[in-house]
Residue frames relative to the residue before (quaternion, step in Angstrom):
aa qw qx qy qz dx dy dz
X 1.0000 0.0000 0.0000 0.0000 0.00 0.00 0.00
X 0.2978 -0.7155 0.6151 0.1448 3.91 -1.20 0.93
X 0.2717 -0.6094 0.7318 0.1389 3.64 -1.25 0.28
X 0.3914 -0.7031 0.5909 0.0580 3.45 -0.49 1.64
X 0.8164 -0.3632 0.1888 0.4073 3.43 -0.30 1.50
X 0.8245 -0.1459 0.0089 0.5466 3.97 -0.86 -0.61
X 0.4365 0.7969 -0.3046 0.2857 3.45 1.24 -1.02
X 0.4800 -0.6196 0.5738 0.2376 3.25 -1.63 0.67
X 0.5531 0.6293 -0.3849 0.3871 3.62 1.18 -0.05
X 0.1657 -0.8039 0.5703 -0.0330 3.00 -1.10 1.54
X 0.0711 -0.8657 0.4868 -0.0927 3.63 0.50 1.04
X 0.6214 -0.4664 0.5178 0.3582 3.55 -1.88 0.63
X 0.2398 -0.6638 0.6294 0.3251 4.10 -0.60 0.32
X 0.8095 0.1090 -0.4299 0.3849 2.90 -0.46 1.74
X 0.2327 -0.8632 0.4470 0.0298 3.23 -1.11 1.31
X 0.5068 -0.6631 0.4890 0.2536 3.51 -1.06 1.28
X 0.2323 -0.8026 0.5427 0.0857 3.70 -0.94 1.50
X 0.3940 -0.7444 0.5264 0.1161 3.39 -0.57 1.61
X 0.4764 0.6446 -0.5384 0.2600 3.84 0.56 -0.11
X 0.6036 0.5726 -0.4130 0.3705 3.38 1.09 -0.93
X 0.4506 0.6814 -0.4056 0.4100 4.05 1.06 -0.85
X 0.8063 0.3741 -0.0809 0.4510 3.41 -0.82 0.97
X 0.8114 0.1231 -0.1468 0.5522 3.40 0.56 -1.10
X 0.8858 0.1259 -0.0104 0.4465 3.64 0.51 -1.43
X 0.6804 0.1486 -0.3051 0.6495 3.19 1.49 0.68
X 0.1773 -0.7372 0.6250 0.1857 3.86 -0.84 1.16
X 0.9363 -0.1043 0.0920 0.3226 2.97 -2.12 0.21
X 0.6832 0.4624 -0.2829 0.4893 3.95 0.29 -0.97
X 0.7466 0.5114 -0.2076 0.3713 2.65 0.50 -2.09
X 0.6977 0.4668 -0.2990 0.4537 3.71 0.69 -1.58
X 0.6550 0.4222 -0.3516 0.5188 3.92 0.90 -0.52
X 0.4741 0.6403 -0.4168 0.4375 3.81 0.92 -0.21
X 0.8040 0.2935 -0.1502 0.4949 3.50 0.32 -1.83
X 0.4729 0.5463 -0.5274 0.4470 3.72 1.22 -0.43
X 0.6023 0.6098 -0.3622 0.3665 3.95 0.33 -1.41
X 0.9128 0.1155 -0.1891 0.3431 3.12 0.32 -1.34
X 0.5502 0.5773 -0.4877 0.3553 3.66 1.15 0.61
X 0.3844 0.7047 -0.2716 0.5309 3.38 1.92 0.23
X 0.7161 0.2395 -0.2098 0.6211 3.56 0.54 -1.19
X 0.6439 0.4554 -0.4917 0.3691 3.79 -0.04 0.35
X 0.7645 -0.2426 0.3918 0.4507 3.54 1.14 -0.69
X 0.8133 0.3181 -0.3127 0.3736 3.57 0.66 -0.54
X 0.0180 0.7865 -0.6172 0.0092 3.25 -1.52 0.78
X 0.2653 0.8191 -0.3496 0.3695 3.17 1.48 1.33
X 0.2076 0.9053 -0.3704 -0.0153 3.78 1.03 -0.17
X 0.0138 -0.8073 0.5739 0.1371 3.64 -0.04 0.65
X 0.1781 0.7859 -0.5895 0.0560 4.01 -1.15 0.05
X 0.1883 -0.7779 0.5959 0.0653 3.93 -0.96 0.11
X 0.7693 -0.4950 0.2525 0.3151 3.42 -1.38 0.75
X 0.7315 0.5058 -0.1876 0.4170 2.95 1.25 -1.76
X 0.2753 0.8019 -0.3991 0.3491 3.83 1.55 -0.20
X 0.7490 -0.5251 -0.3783 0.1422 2.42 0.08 2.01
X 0.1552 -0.7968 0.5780 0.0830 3.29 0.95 1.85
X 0.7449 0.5323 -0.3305 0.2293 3.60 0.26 -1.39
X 0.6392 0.4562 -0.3794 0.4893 3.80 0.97 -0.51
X 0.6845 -0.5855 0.3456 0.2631 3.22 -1.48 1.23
X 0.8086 0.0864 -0.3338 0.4767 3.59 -1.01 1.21
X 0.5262 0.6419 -0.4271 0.3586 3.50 1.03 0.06
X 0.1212 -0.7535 0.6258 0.1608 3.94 -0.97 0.38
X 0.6392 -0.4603 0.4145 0.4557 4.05 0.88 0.00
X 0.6908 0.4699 -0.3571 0.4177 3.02 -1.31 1.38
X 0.3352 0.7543 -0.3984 0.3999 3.32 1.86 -0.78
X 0.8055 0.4070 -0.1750 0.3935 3.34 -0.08 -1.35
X 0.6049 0.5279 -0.2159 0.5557 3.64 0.57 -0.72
X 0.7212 0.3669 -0.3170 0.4948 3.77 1.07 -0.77
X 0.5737 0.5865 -0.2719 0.5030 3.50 0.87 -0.85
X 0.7109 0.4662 -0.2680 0.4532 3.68 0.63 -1.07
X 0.4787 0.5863 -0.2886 0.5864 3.88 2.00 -0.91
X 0.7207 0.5548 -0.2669 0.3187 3.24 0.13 -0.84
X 0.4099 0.7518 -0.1428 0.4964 3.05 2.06 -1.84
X 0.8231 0.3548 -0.0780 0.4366 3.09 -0.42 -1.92
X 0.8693 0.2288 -0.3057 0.3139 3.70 0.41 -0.84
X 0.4294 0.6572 -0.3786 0.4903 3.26 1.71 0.41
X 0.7617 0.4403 -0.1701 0.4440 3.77 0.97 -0.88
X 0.2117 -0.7290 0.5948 0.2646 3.14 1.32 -1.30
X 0.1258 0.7774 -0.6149 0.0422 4.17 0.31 0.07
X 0.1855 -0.8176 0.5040 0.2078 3.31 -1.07 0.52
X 0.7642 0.0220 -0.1762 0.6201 3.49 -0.39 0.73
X 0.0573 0.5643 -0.7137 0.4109 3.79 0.01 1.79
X 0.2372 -0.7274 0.6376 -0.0903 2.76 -1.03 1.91
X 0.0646 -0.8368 0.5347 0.0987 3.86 0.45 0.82
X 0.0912 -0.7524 0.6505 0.0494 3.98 -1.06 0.73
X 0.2401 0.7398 -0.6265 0.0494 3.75 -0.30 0.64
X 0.4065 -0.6815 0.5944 0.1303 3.58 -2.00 0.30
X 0.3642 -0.7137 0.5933 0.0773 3.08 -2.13 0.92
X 0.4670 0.7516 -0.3655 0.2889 3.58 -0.83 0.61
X 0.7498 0.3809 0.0823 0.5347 2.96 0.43 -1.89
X 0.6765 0.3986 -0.4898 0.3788 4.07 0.09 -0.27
X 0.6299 -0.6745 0.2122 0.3213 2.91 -1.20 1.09
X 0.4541 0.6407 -0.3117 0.5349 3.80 1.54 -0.69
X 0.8574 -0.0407 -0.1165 0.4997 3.70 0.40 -0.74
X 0.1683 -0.7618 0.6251 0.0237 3.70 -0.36 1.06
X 0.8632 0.1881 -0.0888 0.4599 3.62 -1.48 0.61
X 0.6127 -0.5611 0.4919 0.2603 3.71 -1.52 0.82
X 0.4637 0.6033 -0.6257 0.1716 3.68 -0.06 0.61
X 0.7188 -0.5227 0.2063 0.4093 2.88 -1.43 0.92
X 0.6014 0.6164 -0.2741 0.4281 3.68 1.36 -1.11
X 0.6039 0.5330 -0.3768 0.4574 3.60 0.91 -1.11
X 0.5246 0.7442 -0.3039 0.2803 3.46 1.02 -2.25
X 0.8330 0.2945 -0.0212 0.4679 3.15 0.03 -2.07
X 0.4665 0.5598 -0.5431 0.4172 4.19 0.92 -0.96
X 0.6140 0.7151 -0.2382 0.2345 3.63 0.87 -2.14
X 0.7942 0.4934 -0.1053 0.3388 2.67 0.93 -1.48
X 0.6544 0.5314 -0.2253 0.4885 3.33 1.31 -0.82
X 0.5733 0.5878 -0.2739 0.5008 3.19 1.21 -0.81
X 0.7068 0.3906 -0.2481 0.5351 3.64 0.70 -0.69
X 0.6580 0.4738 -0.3595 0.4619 3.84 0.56 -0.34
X 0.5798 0.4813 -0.3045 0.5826 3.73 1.34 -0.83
X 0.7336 0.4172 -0.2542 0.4723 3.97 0.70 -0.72
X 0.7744 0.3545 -0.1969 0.4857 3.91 1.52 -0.11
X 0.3928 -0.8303 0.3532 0.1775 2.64 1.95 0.41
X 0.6380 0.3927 -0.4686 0.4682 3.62 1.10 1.19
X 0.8323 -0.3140 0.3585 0.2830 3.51 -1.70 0.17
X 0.8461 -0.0305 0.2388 0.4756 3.17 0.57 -1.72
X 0.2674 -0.8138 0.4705 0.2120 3.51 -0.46 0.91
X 0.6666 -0.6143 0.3695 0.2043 3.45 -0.78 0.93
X 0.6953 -0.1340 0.3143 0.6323 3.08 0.25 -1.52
X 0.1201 -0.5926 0.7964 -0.0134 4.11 -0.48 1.69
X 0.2670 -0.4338 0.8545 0.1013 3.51 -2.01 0.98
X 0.2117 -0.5434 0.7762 0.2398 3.09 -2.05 0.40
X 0.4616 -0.8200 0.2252 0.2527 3.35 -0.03 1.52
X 0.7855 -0.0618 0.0906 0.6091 3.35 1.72 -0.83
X 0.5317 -0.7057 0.2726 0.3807 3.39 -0.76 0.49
X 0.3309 -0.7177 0.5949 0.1466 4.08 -0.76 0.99
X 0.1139 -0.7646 0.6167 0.1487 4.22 -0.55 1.18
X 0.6511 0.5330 -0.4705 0.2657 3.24 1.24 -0.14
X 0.5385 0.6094 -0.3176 0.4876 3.81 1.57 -0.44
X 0.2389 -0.6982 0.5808 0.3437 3.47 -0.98 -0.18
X 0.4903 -0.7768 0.3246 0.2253 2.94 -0.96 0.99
X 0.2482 0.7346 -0.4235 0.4684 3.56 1.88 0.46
X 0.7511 0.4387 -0.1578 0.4674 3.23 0.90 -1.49
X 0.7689 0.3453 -0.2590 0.4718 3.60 0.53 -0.75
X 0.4163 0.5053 -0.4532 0.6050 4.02 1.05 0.77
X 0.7795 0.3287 -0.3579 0.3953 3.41 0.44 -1.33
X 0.3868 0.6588 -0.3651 0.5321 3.96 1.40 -0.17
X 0.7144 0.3191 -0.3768 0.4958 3.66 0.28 -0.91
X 0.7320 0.6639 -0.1436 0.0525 2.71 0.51 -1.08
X 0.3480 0.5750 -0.2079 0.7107 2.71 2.74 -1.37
X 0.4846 0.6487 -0.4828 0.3337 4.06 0.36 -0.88
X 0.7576 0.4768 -0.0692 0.4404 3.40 0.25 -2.14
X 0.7697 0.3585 -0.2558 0.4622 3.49 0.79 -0.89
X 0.5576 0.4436 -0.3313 0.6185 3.91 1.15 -0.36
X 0.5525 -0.6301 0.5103 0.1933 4.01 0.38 0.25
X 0.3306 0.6433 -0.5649 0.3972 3.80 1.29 0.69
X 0.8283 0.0937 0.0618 0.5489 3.77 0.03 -1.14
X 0.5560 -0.6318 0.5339 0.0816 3.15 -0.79 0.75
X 0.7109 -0.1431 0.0531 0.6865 4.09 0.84 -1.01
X 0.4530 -0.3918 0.7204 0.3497 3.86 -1.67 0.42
X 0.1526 0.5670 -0.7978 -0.1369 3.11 -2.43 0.48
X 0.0283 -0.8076 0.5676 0.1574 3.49 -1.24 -0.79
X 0.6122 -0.6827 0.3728 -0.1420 2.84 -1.37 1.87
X 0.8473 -0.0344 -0.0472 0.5278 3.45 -0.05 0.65
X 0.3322 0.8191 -0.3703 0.2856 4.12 1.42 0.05
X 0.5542 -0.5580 0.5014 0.3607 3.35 -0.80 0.88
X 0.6657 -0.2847 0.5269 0.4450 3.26 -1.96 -0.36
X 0.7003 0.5822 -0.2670 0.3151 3.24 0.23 -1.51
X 0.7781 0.4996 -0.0981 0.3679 3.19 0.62 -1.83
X 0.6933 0.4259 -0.2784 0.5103 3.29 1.62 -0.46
X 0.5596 0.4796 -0.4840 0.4718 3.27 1.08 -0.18
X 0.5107 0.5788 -0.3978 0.4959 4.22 1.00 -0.62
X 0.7970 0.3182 -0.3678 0.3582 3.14 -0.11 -1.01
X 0.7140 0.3316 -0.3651 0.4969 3.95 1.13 -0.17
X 0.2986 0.6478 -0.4998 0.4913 3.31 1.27 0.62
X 0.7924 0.3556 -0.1486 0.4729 3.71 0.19 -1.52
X 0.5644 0.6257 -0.3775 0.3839 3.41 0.88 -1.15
X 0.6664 0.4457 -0.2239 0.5542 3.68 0.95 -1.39
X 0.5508 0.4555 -0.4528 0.5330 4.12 0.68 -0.75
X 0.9268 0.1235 -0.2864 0.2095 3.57 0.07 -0.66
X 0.6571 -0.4919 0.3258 0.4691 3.41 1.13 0.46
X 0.5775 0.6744 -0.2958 0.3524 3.26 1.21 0.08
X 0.5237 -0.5536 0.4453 0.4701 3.98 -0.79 0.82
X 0.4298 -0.6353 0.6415 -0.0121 3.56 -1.44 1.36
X 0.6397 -0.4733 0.5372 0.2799 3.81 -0.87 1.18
X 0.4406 -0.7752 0.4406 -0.1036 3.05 -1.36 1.23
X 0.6103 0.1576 0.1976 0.7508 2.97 1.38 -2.31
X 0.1581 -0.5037 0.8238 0.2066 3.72 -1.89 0.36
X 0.1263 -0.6546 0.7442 0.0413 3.46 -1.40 0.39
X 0.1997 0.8006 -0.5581 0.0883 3.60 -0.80 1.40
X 0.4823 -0.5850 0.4057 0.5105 3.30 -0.66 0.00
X 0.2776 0.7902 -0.5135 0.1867 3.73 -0.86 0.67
X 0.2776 0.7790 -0.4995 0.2578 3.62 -0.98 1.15
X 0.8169 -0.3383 0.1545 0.4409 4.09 0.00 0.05
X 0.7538 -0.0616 -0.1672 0.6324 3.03 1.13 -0.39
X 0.6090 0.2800 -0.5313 0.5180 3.71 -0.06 1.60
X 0.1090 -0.7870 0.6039 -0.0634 3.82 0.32 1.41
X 0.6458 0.6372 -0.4202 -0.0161 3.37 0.66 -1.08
X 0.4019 0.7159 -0.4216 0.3848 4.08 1.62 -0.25
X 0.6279 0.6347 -0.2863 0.3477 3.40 1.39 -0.28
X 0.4740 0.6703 -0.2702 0.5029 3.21 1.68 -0.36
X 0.8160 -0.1905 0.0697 0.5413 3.58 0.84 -1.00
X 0.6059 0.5663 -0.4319 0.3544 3.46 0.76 -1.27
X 0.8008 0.4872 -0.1982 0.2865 3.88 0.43 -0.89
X 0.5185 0.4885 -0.3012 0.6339 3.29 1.82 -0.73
X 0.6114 0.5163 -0.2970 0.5209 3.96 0.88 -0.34
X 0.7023 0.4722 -0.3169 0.4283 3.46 0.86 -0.24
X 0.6161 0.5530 -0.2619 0.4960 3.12 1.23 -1.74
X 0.4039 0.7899 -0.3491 0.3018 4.04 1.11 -1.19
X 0.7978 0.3266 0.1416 0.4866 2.92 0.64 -2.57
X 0.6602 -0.6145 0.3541 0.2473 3.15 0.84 0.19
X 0.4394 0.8024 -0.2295 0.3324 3.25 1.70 0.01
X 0.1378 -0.7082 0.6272 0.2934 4.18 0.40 0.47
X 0.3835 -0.5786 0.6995 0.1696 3.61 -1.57 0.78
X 0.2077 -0.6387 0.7402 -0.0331 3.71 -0.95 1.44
X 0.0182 -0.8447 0.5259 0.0979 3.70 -0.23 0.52
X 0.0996 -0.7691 0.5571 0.2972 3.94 -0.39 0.41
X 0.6411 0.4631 -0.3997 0.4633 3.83 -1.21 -0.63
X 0.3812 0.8166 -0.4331 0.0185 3.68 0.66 0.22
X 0.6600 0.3551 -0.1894 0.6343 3.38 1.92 -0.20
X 0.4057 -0.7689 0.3941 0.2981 3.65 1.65 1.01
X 0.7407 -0.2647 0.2914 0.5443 3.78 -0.26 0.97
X 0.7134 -0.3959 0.3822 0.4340 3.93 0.44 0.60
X 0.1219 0.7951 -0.5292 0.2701 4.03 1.21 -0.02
X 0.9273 0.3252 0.0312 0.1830 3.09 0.23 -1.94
X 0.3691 0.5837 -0.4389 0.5748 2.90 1.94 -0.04
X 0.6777 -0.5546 0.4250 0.2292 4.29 0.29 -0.20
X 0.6547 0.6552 -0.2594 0.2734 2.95 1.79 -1.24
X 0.6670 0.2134 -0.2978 0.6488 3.76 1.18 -0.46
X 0.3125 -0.7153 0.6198 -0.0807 3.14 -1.38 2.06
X 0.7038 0.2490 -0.0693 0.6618 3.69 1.70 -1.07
X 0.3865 -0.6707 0.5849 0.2421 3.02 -1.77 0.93
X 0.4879 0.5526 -0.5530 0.3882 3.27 0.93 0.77
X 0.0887 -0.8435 0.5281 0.0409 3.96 -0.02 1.11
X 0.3096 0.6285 -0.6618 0.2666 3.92 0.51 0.64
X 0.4758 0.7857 -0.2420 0.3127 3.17 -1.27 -0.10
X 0.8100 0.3493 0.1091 0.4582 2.77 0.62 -2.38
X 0.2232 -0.8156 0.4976 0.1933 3.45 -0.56 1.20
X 0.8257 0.3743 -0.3079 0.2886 3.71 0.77 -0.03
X 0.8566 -0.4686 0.0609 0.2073 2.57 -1.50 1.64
X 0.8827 0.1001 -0.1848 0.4204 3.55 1.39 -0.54
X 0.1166 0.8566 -0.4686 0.1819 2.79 1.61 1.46
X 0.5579 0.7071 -0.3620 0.2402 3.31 1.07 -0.24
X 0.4990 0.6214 -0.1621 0.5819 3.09 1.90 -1.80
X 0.8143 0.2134 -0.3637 0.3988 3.24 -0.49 -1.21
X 0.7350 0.5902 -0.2772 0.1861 4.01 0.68 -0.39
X 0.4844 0.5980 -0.3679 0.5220 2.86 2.49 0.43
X 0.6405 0.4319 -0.4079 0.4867 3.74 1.26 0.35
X 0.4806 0.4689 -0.6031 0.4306 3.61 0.65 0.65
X 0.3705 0.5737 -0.6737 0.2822 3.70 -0.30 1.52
X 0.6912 -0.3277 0.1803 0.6183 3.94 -0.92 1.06
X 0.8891 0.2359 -0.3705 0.1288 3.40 -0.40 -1.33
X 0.4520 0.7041 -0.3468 0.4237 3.26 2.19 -0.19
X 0.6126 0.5928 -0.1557 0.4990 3.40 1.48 -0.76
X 0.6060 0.4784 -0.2848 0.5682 3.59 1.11 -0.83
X 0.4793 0.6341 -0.3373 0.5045 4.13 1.32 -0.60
X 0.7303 0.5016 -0.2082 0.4143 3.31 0.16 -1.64
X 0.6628 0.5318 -0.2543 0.4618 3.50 0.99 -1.39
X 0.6522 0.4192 -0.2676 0.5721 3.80 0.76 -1.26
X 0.5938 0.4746 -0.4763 0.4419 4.12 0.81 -0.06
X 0.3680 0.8077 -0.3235 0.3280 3.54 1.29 -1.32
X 0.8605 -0.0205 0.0710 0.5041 2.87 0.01 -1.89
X 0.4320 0.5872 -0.5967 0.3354 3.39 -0.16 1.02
X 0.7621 0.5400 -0.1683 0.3151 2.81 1.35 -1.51
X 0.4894 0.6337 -0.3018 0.5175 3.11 2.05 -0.69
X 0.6973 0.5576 -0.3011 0.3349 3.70 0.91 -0.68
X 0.7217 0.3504 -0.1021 0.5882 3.05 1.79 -0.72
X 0.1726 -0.8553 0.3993 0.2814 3.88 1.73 0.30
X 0.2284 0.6238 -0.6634 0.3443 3.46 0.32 2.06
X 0.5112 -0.5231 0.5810 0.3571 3.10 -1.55 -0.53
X 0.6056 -0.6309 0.3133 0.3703 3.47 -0.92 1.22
X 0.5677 0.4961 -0.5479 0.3626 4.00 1.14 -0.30
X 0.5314 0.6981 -0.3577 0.3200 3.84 1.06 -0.68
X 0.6441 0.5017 -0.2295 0.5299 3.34 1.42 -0.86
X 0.6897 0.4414 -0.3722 0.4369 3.34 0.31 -1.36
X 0.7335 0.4969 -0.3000 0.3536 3.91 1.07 -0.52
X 0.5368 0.5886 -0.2751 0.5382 3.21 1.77 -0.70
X 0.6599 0.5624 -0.3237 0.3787 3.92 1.26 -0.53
X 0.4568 0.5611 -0.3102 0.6167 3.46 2.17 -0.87
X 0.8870 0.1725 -0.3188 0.2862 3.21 -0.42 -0.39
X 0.0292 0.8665 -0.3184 0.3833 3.10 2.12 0.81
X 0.7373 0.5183 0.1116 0.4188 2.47 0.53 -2.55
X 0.2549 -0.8053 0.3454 0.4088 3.46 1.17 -0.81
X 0.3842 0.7339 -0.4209 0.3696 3.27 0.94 1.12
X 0.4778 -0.5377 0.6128 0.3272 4.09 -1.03 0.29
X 0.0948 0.7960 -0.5757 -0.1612 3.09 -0.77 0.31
X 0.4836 -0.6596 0.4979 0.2885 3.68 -1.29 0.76
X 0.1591 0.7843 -0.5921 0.0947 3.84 -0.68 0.97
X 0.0500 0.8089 -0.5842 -0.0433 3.93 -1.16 0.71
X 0.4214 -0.5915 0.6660 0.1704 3.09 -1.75 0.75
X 0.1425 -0.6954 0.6917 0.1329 3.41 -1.56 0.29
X 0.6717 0.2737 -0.2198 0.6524 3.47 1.67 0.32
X 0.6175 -0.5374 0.4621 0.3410 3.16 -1.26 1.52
X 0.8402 0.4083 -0.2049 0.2922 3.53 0.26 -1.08
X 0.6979 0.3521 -0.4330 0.4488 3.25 1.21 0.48
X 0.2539 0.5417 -0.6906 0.4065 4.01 1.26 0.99
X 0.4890 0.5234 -0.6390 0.2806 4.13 -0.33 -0.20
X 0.8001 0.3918 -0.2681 0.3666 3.46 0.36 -1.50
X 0.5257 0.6899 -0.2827 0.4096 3.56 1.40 -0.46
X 0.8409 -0.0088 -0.1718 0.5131 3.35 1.14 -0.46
X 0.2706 0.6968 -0.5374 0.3904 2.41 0.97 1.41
X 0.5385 0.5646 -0.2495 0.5736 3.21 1.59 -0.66
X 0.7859 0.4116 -0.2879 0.3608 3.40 0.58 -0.46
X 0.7395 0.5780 -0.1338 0.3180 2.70 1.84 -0.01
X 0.5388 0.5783 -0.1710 0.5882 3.01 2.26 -0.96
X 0.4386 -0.5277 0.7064 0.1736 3.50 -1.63 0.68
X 0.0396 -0.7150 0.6614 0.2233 3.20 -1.71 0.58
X 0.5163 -0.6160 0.3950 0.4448 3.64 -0.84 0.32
X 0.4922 -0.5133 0.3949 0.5817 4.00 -0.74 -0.25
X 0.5776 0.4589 -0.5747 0.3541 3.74 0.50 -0.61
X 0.6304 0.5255 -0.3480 0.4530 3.38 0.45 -1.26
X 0.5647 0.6365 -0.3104 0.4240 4.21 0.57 -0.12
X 0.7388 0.4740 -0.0930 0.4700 2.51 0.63 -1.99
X 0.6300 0.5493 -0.3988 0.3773 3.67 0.76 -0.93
X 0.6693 0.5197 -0.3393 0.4085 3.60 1.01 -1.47
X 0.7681 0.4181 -0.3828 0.2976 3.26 0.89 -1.00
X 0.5526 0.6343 -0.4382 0.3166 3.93 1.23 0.22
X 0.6661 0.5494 -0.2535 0.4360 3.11 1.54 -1.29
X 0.7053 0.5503 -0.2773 0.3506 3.39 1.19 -0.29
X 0.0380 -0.9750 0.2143 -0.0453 2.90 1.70 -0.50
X 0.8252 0.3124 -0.0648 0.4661 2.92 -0.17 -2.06
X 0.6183 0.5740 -0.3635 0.3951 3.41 1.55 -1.07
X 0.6751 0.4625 -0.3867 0.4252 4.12 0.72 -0.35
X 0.6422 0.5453 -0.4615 0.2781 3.55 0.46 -0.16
């Protein structure tokens, strides 16, 4: 178990991604893979408003309903719930109005009291960010959310926002949430040493790059392929994306997982949470399996050569 950053939350070290809810897994299915990442241990649940504006007939919120539905059908106990503001189409950007509209709107769609962990989903230049802290901040103290995080944010911006957060007396971000994983090192440069600084656990999403890491796209030639982000994950099968896969290969063989188990077992390597989902019951095994296996440092150390090119 991980303790999310200053926070009284004590959470599985690894978190179930709700984006999939809605678009590439419906109702059964999304209450299927929810069931069984539950009975293994998890109670980590990450999702956002905008979940799944982008998939045809959907306007946002999909996810966030489905996951409501989840929760008041099951009744989980200790289900740590993480959702985000910004990005639905009803409440764009970090004003304080969007912040707090967001918020209600997601507690009525998750059917709970109090959001865990709210992400500010991305960073808004047209708000000040004075203004969108003091927003979380009223959040935490009215009993909407429970801790501030934030989601895509520079280095910079995350040190500010616990810069101001502390000027105003106001609850201070918990989690960063970036994209990061074997071949997209680059949070390693600053955004992550800035987190770890402040006190911040690093919740990473993209953690199996568009599905990269499961092994399954070998060619950047994705026809063929029927899922949705076979493209993405098939623009990192170039040598050095390919040299990755190979260092997954054989780790995983050392530890009989599947090479997504590794690439996740290397995040939390790193000390970080990482965000992974299934849209099939039958691929939560390898998921916590990652959360579950140890690597050795040699076994580290390899990933971190083969990845290389990906940290510069």
């Amino acid at each position: 178990m991980t303790v999310l950053g200053t926070s009284d939350l004590t959470v599985f070290p690894l978190s179930f991604g709700g984006n999939v809810f809605g678009w590439t897994a419906d109702r059964d299915t999304s209450f299927a893979v929810l069931d069984a990442f539950a009975a293994a241990g998890g109670d980590f649940v990450d999702t956002a408003d905008v979940y799944s504006a982008w998939a045809p007939g959907n306007s946002g919120g999909e996810s966030e309903t489905i996951l409501g539905e989840w929760i008041a059908a099951r009744r989980p106990s200790g289900v740590v719930i993480a959702t985000k503001v910004s990005k639905h189409p009803e409440f764009p950007g970090l004003s304080a109005g969007n912040v707090r509209a967001g918020a209600e709107a997601s507690l009525k769609r998750l059917g709970v009291d109090t959001i865990d962990v709210y992400y500010a989903h991305a960073e808004d230049d047209e708000t000040p960010l004075e203004e969108t802290v003091a927003a979380f901040g009223a959040l935490v103290s009215d009993g909407l959310i429970r801790y501030p995080a934030i989601s895509n944010f520079s280095a910079e911006n995350t040190r500010e926002w616990v810069r101001l957060a502390r000027e105003q007396g106001v609850a201070a971000p918990i989690v960063a949430q970036p994209r990061y994983n074997l071949v997209d090192r680059a949070i390693e440069r600053d955004v992550k040493p800035a987190a770890e600084e402040l006190g911040l656990t690093v919740v990473p999403y993209s953690a199996l790059a568009s599905g990269f890491l499961t092994g399954k796209y070998r060619s950047t030639d994705a026809s063929g392929q029927s899922s949705p982000r076979a493209g993405s994950a098939a623009a990192y099968a170039t040598p050095e994306g390919l040299a990755v896969l190979s260092a997954l290969d054989d780790v995983a063989a050392a530890h009989d997982v599947a090479p997504a188990s590794v690439a996740l077992a290397w995040l939390r390597a790193k000390g970080t949470v990482p965000i992974a989902s299934a849209s099939r019951v039958d691929q939560v095994d390898a998921l916590i399996a990652g959360a579950t296996i140890d690597l050795t440092a040699d076994e580290v150390a390899a990933l971190d050569a083969a990845s290389a090119p990906f940290a510069s």
